[in-house]
C-alpha positions in Angstrom: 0.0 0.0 0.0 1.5 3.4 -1.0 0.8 6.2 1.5 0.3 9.5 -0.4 0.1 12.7 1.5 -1.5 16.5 -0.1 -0.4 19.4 0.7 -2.6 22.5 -0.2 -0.7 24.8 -2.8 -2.7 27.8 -1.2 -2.4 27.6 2.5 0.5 25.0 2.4 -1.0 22.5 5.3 -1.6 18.9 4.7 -5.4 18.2 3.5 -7.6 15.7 5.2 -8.9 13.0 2.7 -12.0 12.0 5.1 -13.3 15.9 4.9 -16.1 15.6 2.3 -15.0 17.6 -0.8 -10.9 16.9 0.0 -8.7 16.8 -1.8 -9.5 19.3 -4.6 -6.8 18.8 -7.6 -6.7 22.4 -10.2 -4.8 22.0 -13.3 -3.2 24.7 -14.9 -2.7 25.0 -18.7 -0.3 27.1 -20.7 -0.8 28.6 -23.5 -4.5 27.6 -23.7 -5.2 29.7 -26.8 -2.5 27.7 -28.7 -2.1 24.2 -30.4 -1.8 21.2 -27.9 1.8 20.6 -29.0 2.3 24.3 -27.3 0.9 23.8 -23.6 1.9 22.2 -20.8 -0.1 21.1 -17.9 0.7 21.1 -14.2 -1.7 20.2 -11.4 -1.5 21.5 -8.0 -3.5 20.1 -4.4 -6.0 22.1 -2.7 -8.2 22.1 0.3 -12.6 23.3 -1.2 -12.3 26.3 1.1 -8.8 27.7 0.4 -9.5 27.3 -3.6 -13.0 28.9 -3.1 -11.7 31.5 -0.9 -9.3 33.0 -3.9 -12.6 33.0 -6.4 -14.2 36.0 -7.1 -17.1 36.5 -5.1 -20.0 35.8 -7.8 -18.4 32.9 -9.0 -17.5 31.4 -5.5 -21.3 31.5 -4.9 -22.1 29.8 -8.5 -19.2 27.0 -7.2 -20.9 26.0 -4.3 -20.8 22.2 -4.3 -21.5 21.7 -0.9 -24.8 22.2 -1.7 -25.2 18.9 -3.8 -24.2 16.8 -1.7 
């Protein structure tokens, strides 16, 4: 069994796994505008409320997915 630990990008502290929504994953693409030959991708580890909490504030309402659960 492989032990794998996140660590939020945002606030840097490790992220539960048994809190609901945790562990978010965002991926980052460059050069979205361009062929796929040109971007790269990168993804990065994030608790729900640190991500949500760098949203704008209309768009962190629209992302609420506490709410379906």
């Amino acid at each position: 069994m492989v032990l794998v630990n996140f660590e939020c990008c945002i606030c840097g502290k490790s992220i539960d796994r048994d809190s609901g929504l945790d562990p978010c994953a965002i991926s980052i693409y460059t050069n979205i505008d361009k062929d796929e030959s040109e971007q790269l991708e990168q993804i990065f580890f994030s608790h729900y409320r640190c991500f949500q909490g760098t949203l704008e504030s209309d768009l962190c309402a629209m992302m609420n997915l506490e709410d379906s659960n």
